[in-house]
C-alpha positions as CSV (number, residue, x, y, z in Angstrom):
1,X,71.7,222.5,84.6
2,X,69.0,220.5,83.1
3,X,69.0,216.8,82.8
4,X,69.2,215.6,79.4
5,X,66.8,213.0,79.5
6,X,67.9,210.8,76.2
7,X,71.3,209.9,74.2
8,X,70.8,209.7,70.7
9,X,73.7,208.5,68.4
10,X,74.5,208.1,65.4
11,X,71.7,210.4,63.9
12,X,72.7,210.4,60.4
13,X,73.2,206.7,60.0
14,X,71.7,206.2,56.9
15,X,70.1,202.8,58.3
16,X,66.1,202.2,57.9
17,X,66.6,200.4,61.2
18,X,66.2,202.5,64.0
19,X,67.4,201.1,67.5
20,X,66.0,202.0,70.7
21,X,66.7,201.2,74.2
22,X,64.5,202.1,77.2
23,X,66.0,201.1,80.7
24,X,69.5,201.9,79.3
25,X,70.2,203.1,82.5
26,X,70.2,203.1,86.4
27,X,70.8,207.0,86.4
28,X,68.9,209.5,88.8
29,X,68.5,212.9,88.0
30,X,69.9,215.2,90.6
31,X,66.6,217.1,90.9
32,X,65.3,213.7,92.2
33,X,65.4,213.5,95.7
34,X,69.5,214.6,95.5
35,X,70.0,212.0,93.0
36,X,68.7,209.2,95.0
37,X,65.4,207.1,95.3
38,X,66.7,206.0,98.9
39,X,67.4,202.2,97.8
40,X,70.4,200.5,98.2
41,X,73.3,200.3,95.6
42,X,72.5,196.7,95.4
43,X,68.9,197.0,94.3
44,X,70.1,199.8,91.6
45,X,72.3,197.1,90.2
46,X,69.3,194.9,89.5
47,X,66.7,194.8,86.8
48,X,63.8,197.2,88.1
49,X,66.8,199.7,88.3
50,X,67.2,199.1,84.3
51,X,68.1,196.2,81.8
52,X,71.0,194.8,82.6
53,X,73.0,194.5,79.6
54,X,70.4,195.7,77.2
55,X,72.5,199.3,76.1
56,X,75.9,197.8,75.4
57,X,73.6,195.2,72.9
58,X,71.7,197.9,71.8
59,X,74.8,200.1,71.1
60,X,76.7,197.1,69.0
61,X,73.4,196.0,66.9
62,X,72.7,200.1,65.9
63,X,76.5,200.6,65.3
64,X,75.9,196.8,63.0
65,X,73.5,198.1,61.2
66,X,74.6,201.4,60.5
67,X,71.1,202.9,62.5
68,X,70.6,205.3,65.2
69,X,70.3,204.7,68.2
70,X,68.2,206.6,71.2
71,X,68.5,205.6,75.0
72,X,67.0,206.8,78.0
73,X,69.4,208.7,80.8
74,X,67.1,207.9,83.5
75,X,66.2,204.7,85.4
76,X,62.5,202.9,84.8
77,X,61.9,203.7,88.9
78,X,62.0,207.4,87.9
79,X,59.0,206.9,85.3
80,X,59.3,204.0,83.0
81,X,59.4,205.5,79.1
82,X,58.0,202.4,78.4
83,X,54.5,202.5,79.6
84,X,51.6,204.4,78.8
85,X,50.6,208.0,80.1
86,X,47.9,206.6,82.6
87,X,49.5,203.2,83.4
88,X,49.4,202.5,87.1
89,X,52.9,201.3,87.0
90,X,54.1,204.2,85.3
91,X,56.3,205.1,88.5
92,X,56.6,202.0,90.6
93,X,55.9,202.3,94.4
94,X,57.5,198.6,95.2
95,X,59.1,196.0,92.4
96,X,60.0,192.4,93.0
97,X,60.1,192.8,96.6
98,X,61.9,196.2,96.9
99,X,59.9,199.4,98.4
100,X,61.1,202.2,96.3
101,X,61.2,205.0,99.7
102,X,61.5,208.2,97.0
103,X,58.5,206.8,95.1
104,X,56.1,205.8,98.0
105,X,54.7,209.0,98.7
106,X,54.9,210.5,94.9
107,X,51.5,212.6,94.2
108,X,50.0,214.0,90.7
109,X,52.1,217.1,90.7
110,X,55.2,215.0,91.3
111,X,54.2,212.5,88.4
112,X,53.5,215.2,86.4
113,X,56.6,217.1,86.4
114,X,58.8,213.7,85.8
115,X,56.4,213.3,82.9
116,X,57.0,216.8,81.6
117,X,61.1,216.6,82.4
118,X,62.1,212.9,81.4
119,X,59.5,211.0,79.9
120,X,57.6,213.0,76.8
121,X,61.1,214.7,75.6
122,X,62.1,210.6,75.3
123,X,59.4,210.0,73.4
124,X,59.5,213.3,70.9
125,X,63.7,212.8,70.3
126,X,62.3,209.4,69.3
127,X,59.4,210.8,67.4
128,X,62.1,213.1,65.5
129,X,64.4,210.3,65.2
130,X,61.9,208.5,63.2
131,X,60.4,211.2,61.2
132,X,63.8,211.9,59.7
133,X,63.2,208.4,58.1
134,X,61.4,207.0,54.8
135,X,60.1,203.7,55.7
136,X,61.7,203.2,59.0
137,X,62.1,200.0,61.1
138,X,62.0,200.2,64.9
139,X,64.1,197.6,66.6
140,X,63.6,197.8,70.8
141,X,66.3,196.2,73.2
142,X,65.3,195.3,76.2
143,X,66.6,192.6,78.8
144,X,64.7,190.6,81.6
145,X,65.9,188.9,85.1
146,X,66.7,185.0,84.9
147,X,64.2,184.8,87.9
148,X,61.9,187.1,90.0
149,X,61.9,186.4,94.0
150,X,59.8,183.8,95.1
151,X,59.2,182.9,90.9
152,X,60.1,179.9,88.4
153,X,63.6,180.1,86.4
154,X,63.1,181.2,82.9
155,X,63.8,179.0,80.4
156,X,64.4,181.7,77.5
157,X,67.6,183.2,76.3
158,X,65.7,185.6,74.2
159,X,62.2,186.6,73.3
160,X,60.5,188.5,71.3
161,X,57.5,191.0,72.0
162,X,54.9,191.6,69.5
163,X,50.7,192.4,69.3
164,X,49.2,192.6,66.2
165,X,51.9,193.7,63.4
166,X,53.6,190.2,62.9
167,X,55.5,191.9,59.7
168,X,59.1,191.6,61.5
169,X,58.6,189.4,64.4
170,X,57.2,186.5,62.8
171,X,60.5,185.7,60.3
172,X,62.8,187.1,62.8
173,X,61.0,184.4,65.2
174,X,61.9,181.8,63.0
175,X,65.1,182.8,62.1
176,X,66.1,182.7,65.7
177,X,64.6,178.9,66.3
178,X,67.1,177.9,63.5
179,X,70.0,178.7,65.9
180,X,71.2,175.5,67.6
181,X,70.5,175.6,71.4
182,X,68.8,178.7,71.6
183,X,66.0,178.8,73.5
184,X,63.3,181.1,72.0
185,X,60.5,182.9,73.9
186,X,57.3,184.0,71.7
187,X,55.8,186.9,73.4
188,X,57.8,185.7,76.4
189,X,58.7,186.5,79.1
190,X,56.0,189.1,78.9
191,X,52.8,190.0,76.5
192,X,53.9,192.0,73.5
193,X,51.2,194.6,73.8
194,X,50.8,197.2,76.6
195,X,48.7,200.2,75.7
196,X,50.7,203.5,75.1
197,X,54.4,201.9,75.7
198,X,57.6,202.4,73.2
199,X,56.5,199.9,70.4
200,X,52.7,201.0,70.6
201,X,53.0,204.2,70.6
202,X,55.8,204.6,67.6
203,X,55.3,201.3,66.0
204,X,51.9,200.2,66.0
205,X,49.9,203.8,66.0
206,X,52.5,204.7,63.1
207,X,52.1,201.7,61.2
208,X,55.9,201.0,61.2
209,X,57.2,197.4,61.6
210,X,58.6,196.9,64.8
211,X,60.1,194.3,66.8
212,X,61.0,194.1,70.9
213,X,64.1,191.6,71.6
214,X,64.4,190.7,75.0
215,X,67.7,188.7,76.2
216,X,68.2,187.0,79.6
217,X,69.8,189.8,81.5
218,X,72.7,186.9,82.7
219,X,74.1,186.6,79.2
220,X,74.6,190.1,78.1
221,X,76.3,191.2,81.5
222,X,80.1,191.5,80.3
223,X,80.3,193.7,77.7
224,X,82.0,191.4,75.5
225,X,78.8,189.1,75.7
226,X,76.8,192.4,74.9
227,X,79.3,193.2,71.8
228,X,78.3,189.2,70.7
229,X,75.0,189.6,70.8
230,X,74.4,192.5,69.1
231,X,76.6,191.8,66.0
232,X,74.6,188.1,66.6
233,X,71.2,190.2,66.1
234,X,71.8,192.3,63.2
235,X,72.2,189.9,60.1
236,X,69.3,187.8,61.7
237,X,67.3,191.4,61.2
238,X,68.1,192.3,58.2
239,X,67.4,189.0,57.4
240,X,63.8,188.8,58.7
241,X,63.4,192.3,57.1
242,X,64.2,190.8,53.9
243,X,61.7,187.9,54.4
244,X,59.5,190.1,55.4
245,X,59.9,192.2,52.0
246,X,59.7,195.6,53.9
């Protein structure tokens, strides 16, 4: 049987939003090495497995704002969905200090077919998804570690990702900072713009506004947490949309 390689729910929501979440998952496809990348189960329970957290959030915002939602069913150490084509890292080899044995010999051909089976029928549901839309809104949900090995803590609770369309992240950026004791990242933990990833390639290339939310992955681990902060998100979106006048 052929892996399905994304979730999509709620496709009729009549929403403009349209939620998507990347590393929903630590699955691996059978067809990969038995189901295995040869790691530990305690290293699949980490963040460069998936984002912690990030699906139940992104589940509860989409079901908030009555907008679809599309998830990956494969982990970021089979090919990350968010990364371009051609980015070195598109299949990690090692990740904060773990060897990833099923990935350290991968060649073109291997790359290749993970592209073919996983990756680009992510990106075209998502593609479809969108299309099916007048004036659609792309909201990404993402989560990142408290601290990498051998790193400094990070101070954020959440962040947000953006390059050079500030249409949504800008008022949803202040909107957040209004929230007592809520420590905002801007374009933090990591840079907002990475050639050919999610937001890139279906926000900025389309000209669609667009908008990455990254939460600390220790906040959003019990799904009740997860529930909170997705019904948190959704007013402060449609909010900043709003502001925004989109």
């Amino acid at each position: 049987m052929t892996h399905e390689p994304v979730t999509i729910v709620g496709a009729d929501r009549p929403s403009r939003f349209v939620v998507v979440c990347d590393h929903a998952t630590n699955l691996v496809p059978a067809e990969i090495n038995g189901g295995s990348l040869g790691l530990p189960p305690e290293d699949m329970e980490r963040h460069i497995a998936y984002d912690v957290g990030a699906l139940g959030v992104a589940t509860e915002l989409a079901q908030a704002l009555d907008a679809p939602l599309a998830a990956s069913r494969f982990s970021r150490l089979v090919i990350d969905p968010n990364r371009g084509e051609d980015d070195p890292t598109l299949v990690m080899r090692l990740y904060d200090g773990s060897i990833i044995p099923a990935n350290r010999h991968v060649d073109e051909a291997e790359i290749r077919r993970r592209l073919d089976a996983y990756y680009r029928p992510y990106h075209a549901a998502l593609s479809q998804l969108l299309d099916r839309r007048d004036d659609p809104i792309l909201v990404s949900v993402h989560s990142f570690t408290p601290q990498l090995r051998n790193r400094p803590k990070r101070p954020w609770h959440v962040g947000l990702l953006y390059s050079a369309d500030t249409r949504l992240a800008h008022p949803l950026l202040a909107r957040l900072r209004r929230e007592p004791g809520l420590v905002v990242g801007d374009n933090e933990p990591y840079s907002g713009h990475l050639p050919g990833d999610t937001i890139d390639r279906h926000g900025l290339q389309r000209g669609i506004p667009h908008v990455l939310i990254e939460l600390r992955n220790d906040l959003i681990r019990a799904p009740g947490d997860q529930r909170a902060w997705g019904k948190r998100l959704a007013p402060m979106l449609g909010e900043a949309a709003e502001d925004a006048r989109l």
